[in-house]
LODOVO-121406 format. One record per residue: residue in one letter; y negated, x, z of N, C-alpha, C in turn. Coordinates in Angstrom, 3 decimals. Atoms other than C-alpha are relative to their C-alpha. Layout:
+------+----------+----------+----------+----------+----------+----------+----------+----------+----------+
| rest |      npy |      npx |      npz |     capy |     capx |     capz |      cpy |      cpx |      cpz |
+------+----------+----------+----------+----------+----------+----------+----------+----------+----------+
|    A |        Y |        X |        Z |        Y |        X |        Z |        Y |        X |        Z |
...
+------+----------+----------+----------+----------+----------+----------+----------+----------+----------+
This chain:
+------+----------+----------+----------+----------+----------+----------+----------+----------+----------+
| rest |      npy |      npx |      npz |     capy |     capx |     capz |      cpy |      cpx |      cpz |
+------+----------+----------+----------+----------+----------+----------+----------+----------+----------+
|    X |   -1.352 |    0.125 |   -0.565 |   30.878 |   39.428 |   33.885 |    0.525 |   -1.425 |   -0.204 |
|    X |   -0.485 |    1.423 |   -0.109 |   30.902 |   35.675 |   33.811 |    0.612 |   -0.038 |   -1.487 |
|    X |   -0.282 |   -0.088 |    1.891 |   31.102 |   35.772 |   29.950 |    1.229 |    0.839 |   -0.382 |
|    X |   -1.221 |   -0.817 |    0.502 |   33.686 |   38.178 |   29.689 |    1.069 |   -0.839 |    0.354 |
|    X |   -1.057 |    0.342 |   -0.219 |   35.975 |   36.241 |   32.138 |    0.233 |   -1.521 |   -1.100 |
|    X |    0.208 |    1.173 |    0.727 |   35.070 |   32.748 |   30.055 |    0.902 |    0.622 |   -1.859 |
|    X |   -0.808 |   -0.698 |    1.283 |   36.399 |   35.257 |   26.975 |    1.193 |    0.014 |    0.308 |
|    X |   -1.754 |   -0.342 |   -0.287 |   39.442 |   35.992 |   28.701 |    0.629 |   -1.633 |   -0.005 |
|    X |   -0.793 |    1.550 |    0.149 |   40.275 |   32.115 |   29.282 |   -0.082 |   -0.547 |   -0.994 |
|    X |   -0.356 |    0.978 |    1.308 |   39.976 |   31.098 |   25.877 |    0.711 |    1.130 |   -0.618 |
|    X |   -1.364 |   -1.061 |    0.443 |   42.031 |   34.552 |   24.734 |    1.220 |   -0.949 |    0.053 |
|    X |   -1.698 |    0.521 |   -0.761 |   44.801 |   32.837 |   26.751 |   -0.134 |   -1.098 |   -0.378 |
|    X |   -0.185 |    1.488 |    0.915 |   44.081 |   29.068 |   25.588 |    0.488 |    0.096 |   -1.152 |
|    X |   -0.160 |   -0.498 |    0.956 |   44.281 |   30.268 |   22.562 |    1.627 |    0.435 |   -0.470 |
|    X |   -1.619 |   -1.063 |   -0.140 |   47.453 |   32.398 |   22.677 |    1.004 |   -1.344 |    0.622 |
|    X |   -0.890 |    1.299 |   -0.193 |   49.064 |   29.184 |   24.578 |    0.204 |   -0.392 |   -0.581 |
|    X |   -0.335 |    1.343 |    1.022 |   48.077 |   26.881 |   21.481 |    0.793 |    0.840 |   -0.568 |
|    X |   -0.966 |   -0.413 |    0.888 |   49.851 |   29.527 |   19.213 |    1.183 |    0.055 |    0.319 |
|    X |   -1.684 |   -0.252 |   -0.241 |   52.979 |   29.858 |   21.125 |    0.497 |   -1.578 |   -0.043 |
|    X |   -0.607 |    1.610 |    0.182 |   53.397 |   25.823 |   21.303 |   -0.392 |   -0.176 |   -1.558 |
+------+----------+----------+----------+----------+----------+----------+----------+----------+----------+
């Protein structure tokens, strides 16, 4: 579970850097 959510917050880091 920990690992998945640690997946989900770099999804979304991720997805932040591309939209800036």
């Amino acid at each position: 579970m920990y690992l998945t959510q640690q997946l989900t917050l770099i999804q979304i880091t991720a997805q932040c850097l591309g939209f800036i």
